[in-house]
C-alpha positions, 0 to 999 in steps of 0.5 A, a space after each residue: 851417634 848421639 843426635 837422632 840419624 837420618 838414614 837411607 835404606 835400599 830395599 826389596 819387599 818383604 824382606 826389606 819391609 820387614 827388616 826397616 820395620 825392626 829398625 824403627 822400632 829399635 829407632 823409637 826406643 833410641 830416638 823417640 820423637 818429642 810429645 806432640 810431634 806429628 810423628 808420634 802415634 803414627 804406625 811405624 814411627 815414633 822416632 825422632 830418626 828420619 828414614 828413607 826408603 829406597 824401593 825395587 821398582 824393577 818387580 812392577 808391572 801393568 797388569 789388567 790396566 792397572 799398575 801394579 808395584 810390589 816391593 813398593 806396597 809390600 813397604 807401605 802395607 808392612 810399615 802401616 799395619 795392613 800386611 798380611 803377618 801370614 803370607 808375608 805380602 798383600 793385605 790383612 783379610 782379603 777376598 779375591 772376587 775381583 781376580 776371580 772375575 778377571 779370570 772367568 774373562 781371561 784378563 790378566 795373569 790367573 796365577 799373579 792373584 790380586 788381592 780385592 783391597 790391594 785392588 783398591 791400591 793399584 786403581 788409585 794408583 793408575 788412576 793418579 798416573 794417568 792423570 799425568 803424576 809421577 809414581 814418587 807423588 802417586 806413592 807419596 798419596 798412598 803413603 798418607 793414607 798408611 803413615 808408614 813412618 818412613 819417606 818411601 820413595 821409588 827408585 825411579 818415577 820411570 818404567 825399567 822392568 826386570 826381564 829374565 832370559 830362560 832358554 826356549 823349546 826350539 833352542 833359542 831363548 825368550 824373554 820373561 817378566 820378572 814376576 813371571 819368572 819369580 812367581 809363575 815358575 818359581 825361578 824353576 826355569 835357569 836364567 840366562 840373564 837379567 836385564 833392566 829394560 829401558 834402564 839406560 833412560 830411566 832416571 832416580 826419582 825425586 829425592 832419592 840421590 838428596 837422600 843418599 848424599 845427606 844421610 848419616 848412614 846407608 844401609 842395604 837390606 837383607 833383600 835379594 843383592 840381584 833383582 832388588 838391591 841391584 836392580 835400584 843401584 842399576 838406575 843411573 846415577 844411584 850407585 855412584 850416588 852410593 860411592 860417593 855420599 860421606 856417610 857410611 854404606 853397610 849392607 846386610 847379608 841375605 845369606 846366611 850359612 851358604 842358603 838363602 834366608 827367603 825366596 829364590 836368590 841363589 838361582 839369581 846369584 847362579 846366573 851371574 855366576 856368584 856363589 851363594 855365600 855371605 862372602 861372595 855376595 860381600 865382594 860382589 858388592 865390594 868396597 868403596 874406593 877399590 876395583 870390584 869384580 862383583 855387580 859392577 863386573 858381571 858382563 850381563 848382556 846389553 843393558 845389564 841390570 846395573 846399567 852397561 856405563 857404570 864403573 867397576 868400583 865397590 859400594 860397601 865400607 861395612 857387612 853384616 854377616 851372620 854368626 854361622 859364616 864368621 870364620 870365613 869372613 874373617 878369612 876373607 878379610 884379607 882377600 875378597 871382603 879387603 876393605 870392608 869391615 865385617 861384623 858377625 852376629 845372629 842375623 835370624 829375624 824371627 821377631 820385632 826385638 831380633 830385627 831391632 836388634 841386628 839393626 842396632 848392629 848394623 848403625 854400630 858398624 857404620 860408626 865404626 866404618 865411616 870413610 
């Protein structure tokens, strides 16, 4: 690409945030911004790219009267400079005093610890919605404060919580939040399912099917192809705003050698029954223009975590794998990745510069993928 790209990220939190982190700094040094421009300067910025960040919304919650939004703060914090480098999530030098408080009185959740600065993320927040904004515009007045660099966008303006159906002690089974599941019991507890609730009303927030269809490139994150990626393609519309964008669609394993590089997504992947291989999650997103049996085909329960009336076609022209899983890509190339164009490379991101590096990978493989 010779003129600066415009590009739209599907992405989870930490993961995510650290993944587009790399890609603006790769960005900055490929397409800097002009002397002058309003960009430059900012954190996170500094290039004459333009992106946008499509986020999970399937992880927030309300949570002590306050609306609380992961992925979504884990974004702005990273790209801004606020992150916490050591936990990988919330904000630089926190106290807890409030969450302490909260819990003498037995408010709230005692294990889902809310951080005193974050605090003051979720209060605005709540408070602009409960004057009647949209999350889109509540985030887009946090992210003025941040300057992330990035258009950050929710998935939808409306509330489509994950839930996790687990077993119950009688033999029946009940129903979890998702931040339950994941932080509470450490995905210890085996799903039985994932489901969006409300999914099948929610909408795609202001912006984010203009910015699929106009990009030069859409990349998925190397985040959780469950409870992530496929809890943003579940709101209706946005997957088949994938299918059908003209620019290419390259996703980024988050698998690498068969394990999972962060978190827990191979008891995600264990639950609708698709292994934990870089192959696998491949074909489960599958190529555009061919039948997938991956996401699309799951048969979750009632509305499933990509909605229950989306078709079962691919969403991929190109995947990133790591070095270690090249030969069973290449293998695969004629069976389950058929139609998709693979590239492997080290996917390890221990740095900046590593991250940049396999960003640069990925919009390579999207010149050489496009439909």
């Amino acid at each position: 690409m010779s003129a600066a790209p415009g590009i739209a990220v599907l992405a989870g939190g930490v993961g995510g945030s650290r993944f587009v982190r790399g890609l603006l700094h790769g960005l900055r040094a490929e397409w800097p911004a002009a002397a002058g421009s309003p960009e430059e300067g900012m954190p996170g910025s500094g290039t004459a790219a333009s992106v946008t960040v499509i986020a999970n919304t399937g992880d927030d919650l309300w949570l002590a009267g306050l609306r609380v939004c992961p992925d979504l703060d884990s974004i702005m914090y990273a790209l801004g400079g606020a992150n916490d480098e050591e936990r990988g999530w919330g904000r630089r030098g926190e106290s807890e005093r409030v969450s302490a408080e909260l819990t003498a009185y037995g408010v709230g959740w005692p294990w889902f610890t809310l951080g005193d600065l974050d605090l003051g993320t979720h209060i605005a927040r709540s408070s602009w919605l409960r004057d009647g904004l949209p999350l889109s515009e509540a985030t887009a007045r946090l992210c003025a404060r941040w300057n992330p660099g990035v258009t950050l966008l929710p998935a939808t303006d409306d509330e489509a919580e994950t839930l996790v159906t687990v077993a119950d002690e009688a033999g029946g089974t009940r129903q979890l939040h998702f931040e339950e599941w994941w932080v509470r019991h450490r995905a210890a507890l085996p799903a039985l399912a994932f489901t969006q609730n409300n999914v099948e009303r929610a909408r795609p927030a202001p912006g984010v099917l203009e910015a699929i269809a106009e990009a030069d490139v859409v990349l998925f994150a190397p985040s959780n192809p469950v409870v992530s990626i496929g809890t943003i393609l579940g709101i209706p519309g946005i997957a088949d705003a994938v299918r059908q964008t003209a620019a290419p669609v390259v996703g980024i394993s988050p698998i690498i050698g068969g394990a999972v590089v962060r978190g827990m997504a191979d008891a995600c992947l264990s639950a609708i029954g698709v292994e934990t291989s870089a192959v696998a999650v491949g074909a489960h997103y599958g190529a555009r223009g061919l039948p997938s049996a991956g996401l699309l085909g799951a048969g979750l329960p009632g509305a499933g975590l990509l909605g229950a009336d989306l078709p079962g076609a691919g969403l991929l022209d190109g995947w990133l794998v790591d070095s270690t899983d090249a030969a069973a890509a290449e293998s695969a190339a004629g069976g389950p990745l058929a139609g998709i164009r693979t590239l492997a490379r080290p996917l390890w991101f221990h740095t900046v510069e590593e991250t940049a590096a396999i960003a640069a990978d990925a919009l390579a493989l999207a010149a050489r993928s496009r439909p």
